[in-house]
C-alpha positions, -999 to 999 in steps of 0.1 A, spaced: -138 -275 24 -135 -287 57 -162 -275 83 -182 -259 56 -218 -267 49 -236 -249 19 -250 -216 37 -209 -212 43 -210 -215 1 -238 -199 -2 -227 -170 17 -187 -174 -3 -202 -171 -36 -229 -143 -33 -194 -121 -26 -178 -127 -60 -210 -125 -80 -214 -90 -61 -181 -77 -72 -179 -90 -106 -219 -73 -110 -207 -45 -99 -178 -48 -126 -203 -51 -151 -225 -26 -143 -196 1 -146 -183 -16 -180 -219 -7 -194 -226 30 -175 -205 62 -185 -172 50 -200 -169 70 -228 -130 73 -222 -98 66 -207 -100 90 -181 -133 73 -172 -117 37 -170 -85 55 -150 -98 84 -130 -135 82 -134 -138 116 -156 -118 134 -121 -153 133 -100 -156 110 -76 -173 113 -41 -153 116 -11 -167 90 6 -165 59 -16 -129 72 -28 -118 71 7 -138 40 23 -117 29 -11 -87 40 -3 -89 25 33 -96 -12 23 -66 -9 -6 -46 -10 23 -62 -35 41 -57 -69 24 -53 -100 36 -18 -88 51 -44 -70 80 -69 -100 80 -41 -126 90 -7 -110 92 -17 -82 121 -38 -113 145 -8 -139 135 20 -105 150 -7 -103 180 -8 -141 186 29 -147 182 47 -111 197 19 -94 213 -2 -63 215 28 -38 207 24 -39 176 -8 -17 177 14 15 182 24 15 145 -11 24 137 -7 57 153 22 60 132 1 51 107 -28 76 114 0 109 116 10 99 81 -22 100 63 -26 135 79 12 144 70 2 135 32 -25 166 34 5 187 36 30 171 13 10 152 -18 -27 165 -16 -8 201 -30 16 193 -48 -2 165 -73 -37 175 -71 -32 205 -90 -9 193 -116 -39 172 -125 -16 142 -137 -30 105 -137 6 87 -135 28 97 -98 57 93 -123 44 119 -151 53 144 -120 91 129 -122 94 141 -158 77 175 -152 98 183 -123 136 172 -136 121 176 -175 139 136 -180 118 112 -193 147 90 -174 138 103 -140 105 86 -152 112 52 -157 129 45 -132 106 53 -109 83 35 -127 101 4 -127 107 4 -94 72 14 -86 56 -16 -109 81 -41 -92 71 -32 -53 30 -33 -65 35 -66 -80 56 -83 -49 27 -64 -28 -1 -82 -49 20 -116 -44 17 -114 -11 -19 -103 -9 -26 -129 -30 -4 -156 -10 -24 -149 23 -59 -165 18 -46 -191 1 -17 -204 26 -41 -196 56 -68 -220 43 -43 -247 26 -39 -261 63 -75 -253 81 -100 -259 53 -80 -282 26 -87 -257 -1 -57 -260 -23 -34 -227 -22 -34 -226 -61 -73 -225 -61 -76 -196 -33 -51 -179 -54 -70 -181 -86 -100 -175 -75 -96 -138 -62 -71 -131 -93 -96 -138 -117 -122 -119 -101 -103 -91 -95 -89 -95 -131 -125 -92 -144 -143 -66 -132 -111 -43 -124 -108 -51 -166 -140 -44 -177 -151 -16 -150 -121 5 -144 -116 27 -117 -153 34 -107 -157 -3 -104 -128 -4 -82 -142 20 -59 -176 5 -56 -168 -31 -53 -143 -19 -25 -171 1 -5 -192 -35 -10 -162 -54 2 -155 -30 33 -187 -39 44 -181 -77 45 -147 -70 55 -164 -51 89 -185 -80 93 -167 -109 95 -143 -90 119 -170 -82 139 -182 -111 139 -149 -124 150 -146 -103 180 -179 -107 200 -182 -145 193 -143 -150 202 -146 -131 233 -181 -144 246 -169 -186 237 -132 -171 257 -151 -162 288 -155 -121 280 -132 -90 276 -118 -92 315 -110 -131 310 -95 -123 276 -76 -90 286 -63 -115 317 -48 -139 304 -28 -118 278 -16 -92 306 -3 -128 326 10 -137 293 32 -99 286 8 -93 256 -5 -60 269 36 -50 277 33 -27 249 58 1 260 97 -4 251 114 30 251 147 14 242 168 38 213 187 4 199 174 4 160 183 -39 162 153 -44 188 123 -59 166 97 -36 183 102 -5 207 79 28 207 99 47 181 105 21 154 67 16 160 54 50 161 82 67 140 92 40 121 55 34 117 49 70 104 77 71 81 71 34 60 39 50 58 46 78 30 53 47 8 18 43 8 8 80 4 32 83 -28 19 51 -41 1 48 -77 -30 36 -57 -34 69 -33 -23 91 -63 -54 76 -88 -79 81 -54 -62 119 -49 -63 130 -89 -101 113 -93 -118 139 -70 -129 171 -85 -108 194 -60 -82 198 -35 -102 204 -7 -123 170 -18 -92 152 -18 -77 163 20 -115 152 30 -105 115 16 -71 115 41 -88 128 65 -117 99 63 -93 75 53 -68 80 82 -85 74 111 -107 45 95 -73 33 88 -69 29 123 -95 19 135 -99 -12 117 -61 -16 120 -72 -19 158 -96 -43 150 -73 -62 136 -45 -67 162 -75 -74 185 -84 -107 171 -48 -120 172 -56 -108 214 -92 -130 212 -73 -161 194 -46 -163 223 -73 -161 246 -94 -181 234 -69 -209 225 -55 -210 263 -90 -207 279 -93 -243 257 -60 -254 270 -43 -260 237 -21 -238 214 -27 -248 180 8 -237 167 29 -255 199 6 -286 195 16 -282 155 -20 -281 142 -11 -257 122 23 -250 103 20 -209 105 10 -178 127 -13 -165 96 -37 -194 96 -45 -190 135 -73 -167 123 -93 -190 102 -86 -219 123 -102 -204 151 -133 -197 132 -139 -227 119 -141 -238 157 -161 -210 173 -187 -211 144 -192 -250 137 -226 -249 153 -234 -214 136 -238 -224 94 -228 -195 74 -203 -174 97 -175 -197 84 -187 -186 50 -186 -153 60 -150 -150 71 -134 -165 46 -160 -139 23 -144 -112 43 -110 -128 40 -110 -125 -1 -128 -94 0 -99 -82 16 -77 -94 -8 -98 -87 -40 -96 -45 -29 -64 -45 -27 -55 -63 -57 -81 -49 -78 -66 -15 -70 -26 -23 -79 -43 -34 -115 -62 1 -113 -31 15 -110 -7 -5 -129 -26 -5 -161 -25 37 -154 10 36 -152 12 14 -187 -9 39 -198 6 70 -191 44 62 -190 47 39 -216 12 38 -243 8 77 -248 41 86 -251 50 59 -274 22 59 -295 8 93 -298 -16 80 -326 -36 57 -309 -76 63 -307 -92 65 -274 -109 35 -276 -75 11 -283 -61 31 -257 -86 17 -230 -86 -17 -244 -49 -16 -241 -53 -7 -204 -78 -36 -199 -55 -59 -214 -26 -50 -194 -50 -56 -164 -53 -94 -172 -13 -95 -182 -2 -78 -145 -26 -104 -124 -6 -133 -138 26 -120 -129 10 -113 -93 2 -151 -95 33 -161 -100 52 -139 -74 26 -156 -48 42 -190 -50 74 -178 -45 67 -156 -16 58 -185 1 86 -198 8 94 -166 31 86 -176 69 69 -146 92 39 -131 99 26 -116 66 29 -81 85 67 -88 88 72 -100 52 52 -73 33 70 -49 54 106 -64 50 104 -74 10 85 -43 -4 110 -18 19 137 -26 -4 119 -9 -36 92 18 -14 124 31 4 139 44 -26 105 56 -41 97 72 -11 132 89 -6 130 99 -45 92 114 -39 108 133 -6 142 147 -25 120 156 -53 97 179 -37 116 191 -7 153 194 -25 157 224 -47 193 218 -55 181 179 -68 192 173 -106 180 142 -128 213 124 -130 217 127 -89 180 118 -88 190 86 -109 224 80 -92 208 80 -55 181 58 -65 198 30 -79 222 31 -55 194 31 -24 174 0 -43 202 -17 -40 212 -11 -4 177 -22 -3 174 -51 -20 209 -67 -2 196 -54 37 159 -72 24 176 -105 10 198 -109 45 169 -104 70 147 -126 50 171 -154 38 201 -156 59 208 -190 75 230 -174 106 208 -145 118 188 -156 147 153 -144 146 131 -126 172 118 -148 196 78 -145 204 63 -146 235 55 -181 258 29 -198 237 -4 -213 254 -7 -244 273 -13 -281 253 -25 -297 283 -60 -305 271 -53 -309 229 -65 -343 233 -94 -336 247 -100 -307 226 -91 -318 196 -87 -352 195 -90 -365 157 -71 -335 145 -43 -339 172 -32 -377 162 -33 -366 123 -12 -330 130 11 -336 156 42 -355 130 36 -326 113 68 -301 114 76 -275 90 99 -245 87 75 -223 111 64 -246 138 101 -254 137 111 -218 147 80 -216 171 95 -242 192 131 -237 193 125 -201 206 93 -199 231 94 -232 247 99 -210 278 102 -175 298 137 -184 307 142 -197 269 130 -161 258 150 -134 277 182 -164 264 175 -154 233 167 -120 237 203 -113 246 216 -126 214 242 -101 196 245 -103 161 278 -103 144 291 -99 109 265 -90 83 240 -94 106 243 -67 121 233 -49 92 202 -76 85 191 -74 122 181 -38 115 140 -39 125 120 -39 99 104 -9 109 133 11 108 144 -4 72 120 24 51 132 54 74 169 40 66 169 36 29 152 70 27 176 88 44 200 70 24 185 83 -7 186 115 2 223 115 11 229 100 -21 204 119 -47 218 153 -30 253 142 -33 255 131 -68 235 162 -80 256 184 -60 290 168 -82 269 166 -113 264 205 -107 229 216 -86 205 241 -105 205 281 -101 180 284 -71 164 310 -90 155 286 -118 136 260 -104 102 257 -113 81 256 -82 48 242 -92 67 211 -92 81 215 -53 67 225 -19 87 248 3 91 230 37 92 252 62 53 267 52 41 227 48 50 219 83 60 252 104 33 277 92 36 294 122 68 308 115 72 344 102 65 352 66 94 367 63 117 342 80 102 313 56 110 333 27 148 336 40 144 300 43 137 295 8 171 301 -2 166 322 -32 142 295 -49 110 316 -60 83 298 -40 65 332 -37 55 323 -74 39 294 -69 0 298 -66 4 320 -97 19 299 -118 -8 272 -104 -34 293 -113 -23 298 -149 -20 259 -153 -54 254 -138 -64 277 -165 -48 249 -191 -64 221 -172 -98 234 -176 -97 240 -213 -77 200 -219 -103 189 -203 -130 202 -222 -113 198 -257 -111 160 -249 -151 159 -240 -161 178 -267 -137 184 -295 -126 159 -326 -94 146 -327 -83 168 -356 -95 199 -336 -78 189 -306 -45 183 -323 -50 220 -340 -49 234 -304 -23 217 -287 3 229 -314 -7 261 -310 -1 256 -274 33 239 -276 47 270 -302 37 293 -273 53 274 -242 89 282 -246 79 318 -254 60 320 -219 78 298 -195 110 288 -211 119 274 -171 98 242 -185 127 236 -214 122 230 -247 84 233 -264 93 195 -275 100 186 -237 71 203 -228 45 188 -245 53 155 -235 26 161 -204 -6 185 -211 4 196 -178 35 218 -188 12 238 -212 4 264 -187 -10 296 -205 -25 304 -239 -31 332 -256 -66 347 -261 -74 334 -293 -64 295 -284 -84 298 -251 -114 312 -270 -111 289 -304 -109 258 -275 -144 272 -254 -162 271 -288 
């Protein structure tokens, strides 16, 4: 690779044998079952669970995407991340109770508990396996399209190389492998971004130089109060918006696995709690360096995008680096170490959670008869089988123009907005039925899918214009070699670039531009796109139950719902929330709870201890008594579909399962 010497190799390589160690050692130390390889036997530490649950978020889409929307748009971009924070403490009140104690492993096993459809089921679980594979596309696209152009590392090989480590030990370790490897990565990840930040800033001229020439530049303009929902960025498509593309996240496989593998509820609010405002700050971090790479790129007198060194915003990152630390052997190596760490958590979690969900929704209920051992083979086989689909999707995402924040945003919005309006309906909407569920789904992915396709393919609708780039005054003296080789060079990005920020006068121009037709529909921000399509949903989903004929109130089971009002306005009378409940039993909730905790306790201890055959003896015994006791849960043949349902036993089966 260009500018690399062997400590820069040196330093590359140690990462991946660390991670795939790590794999190893996990493959070979306490998994004795599927729950080990999915959940880790339900007992993980809050710590590692959330430093894990931080860096699945933070892929290469923060590494390159969140500096490249810096560089290109400025520093407004930083008030999503309070959005961002809000969420992760909204998701104490709305998933940490309600999924945590149904004890499930798959988000959609609580579709089919709570509308008793296995339908309900698979859809969301087709939807859910379509957005985590376009989301590991991209993750996997970034490292390798960044360092096509800087380093001549082919994007094929960056691609391969962190989907076959993550293949490997996410296949052989499981879950606890997952989480460790991402605790080693976050600390990689932290160094090379440190790293970034204090050399950047010392070679630019120091924090008042850098925070100058931004400020002269209307980087640091990051306050737009404008209402109009077309604007790319303002304060509440930021903040708000921000917030509410957010509970895609929380609802996602990935948080669900991290929520379920800690041993209580309490243990699992610690992890949002942790997770949140780590979340933050290293999403400030990364908005930061895009600030350091503008100012350190005019303080040279050349932009490397306007002087078309490079063909995209996401490779301003590593381009930079390989300048600031050519006389330093080793750092280079360590931000491109950072830069696949990045991308090996993330994508080592959607496997994590995708070979759950091929577990859960489609292996066990298919194929009841199955050992425990096939069972996790079949998981780690699925593991290899999703990371080439992610492969593939990686080439095709390429072809998308953006910053990588914009894209992943954009493309996954069309599937998380109906997931995340489904998740909301579900727990929030008493009078929801399956078929509405179903109806107001598919109908919201598709909205989805058509708004996603226009913004991101459409040949008339004129894209947001960036800021005034830096000056090229000095690129030849800069840059001289790279300058004559780079400069024919004109591609798709550098194309757009130019055409929109040759100037200040050329900008506000621009920025006064009225879309007409469909594009007024694909010029909605992509910020706003998730809050959109879920409020879409849930005019939909309610609708089409309400024809299809809502559910006595009375009726509903409410282990599988949260009653609004005491989530988010506890302060409110107790006797004013109850009126609020509108004849739904939610009084009855922690009871019921209790009883299934009951179940939970004694499942898990017959699959520890117990033989199949013994196992089998108790769970019929179960089933022939559900009906009897909670006949709201449907048939005993519905029922038993999820151990969860199974709430309460009689004497003797609690006592013949203890012994």
């Amino acid at each position: 690779m260009s500018g690399f010497v062997v400590y820069d190799y040196i330093v590359f390589c140690l990462t991946i044998v660390v991670s795939l160690a790590i794999g190893v050692y996990h493959a070979y130390a306490g998994q004795k079952t599927t729950s080990d390889f999915l959940v880790g036997g339900r007992q993980m530490k809050v710590l590692p669970v959330a430093v894990s649950l931080m860096v699945s978020f933070e892929s290469s889409i923060m590494m390159l995407g969140y500096p490249a929307e810096t560089y290109v748009y400025g520093m407004m971009f930083w008030l999503s991340t309070i959005g961002f924070l809000v969420s992760c403490l909204l998701a104490t009140r709305m998933v940490v109770p309600l999924v945590h104690p149904l004890k499930i492993t798959s988000v959609n096993e609580y579709y089919q508990l709570r509308y008793n459809s296995r339908y309900v089921r698979l859809l969301n679980l087709t939807i859910g396996c379509i957005n985590y594979i376009l989301y590991m596309g991209i993750v996997l696209f970034g490292p390798g399209i960044a360092l096509e152009s800087v380093t001549n590392f082919p994007m094929w090989t960056s691609v391969l190389v962190v989907a076959v480590a993550a293949v490997i030990y996410t296949s052989i370790g499981g879950i606890k492998a997952v989480i460790w490897t991402d605790v080693f990565q976050s600390v990689v990840m932290f160094m090379g971004i440190f790293a970034i930040l204090i050399k950047g800033t010392m070679v630019a001229g120091g924090i008042s130089k850098v925070v100058e020439i931004n400020k002269d530049s209307g980087r640091l303009d990051m306050f737009d109060f404008d209402p109009d929902p077309t604007i790319r960025h303002t304060f509440w498509s930021l903040v708000v918006g921000g917030c509410i593309r957010m509970v895609g996240l929380n609802i996602g496989q990935t948080t669900i696995q991290r929520i379920v593998s800690t041993p209580t509820q309490r243990d699992a609010i610690r992890v949002l709690y942790l997770a949140g405002p780590a979340f933050f700050i290293t999403l400030t971090l990364a908005t930061l360096e895009g600030a350091v790479a503008y100012g350190y790129f005019t303080t040279l007198g050349c932009d490397p995008l306007k002087s078309k060194q490079i063909s995209n915003p996401n490779q301003i990152v590593p381009f930079m680096v390989l300048q600031i630390f050519k006389d330093l052997p080793g750092m280079s190596g360590l931000f491109i170490a950072s830069l696949f760490c990045a991308s090996l958590s993330t994508l080592s979690s959607g496997l994590s959670s995708l070979s759950a969900l091929a577990i859960e929704d489609v292996v066990k209920p298919n194929f009841k008869s199955l050992s425990e051992r096939t069972i996790t083979l079949i998981a780690k086989i699925s593991v290899v089988f999703i990371g080439a689909l992610c492969v593939d999707v990686s080439f095709l995402i390429a072809k998308i123009k953006g910053p990588m924040s914009q894209i992943s945003s954009s493309v996954l919005a069309a599937f998380g907005g109906p997931a995340s309006g489904l998740f909301l309906f579900s727990v929030f909407c008493p009078w929801g039925n399956a078929k509405g569920a179903i109806i107001g789904t598919l109908l919201t992915a598709v909205v989805g899918m058509w708004i996603s396709t226009g913004q991101n393919f459409s040949t008339t609708l004129k894209r947001a214009p960036g800021l005034p780039p830096g000056p090229i005054d000095r690129c030849i003296d800069v840059f001289p070699n790279k300058l004559s080789n780079m400069t024919e060079q004109t591609t798709p990005w550098t194309a757009f670039y130019h055409s929109t920020v040759e100037s200040s006068t050329e900008y506000e121009t621009k920025s006064l531009h009225k879309p007409k037709g469909l594009d007024r529909f694909y010029s909605l921000s992509y910020q706003w796109l998730t809050g959109f399509l879920i409020i879409v949903s849930l005019i939909l989903c309610s609708a089409a139950s309400i024809i299809s004929g809502r559910p006595d109130p009375a009726s509903v089971d409410v282990r599988y719902m949260l009653p609004f009002f005491d989530q988010f306005f506890p302060f409110l009378p107790k006797n004013i929330r109850k009126r609020l409940y509108g004849g739904v039993p939610f009084e009855k909730r922690e009871e019921m709870l209790e009883k299934m905790n009951v179940w939970n306790y004694e499942k898990t201890y017959n699959d520890n201890h117990l033989d199949k055959h013994q196992t089998d003896e108790i769970n019929e015994e179960v089933d022939d008594k559900t009906t009897e006791l909670y006949p709201l849960t449907g048939s005993a043949e519905e029922s038993s579909k999820s151990p969860s349902v199974n709430v309460e036993m009689s004497s003797s089966v609690l006592e013949n399962g203890t012994k």
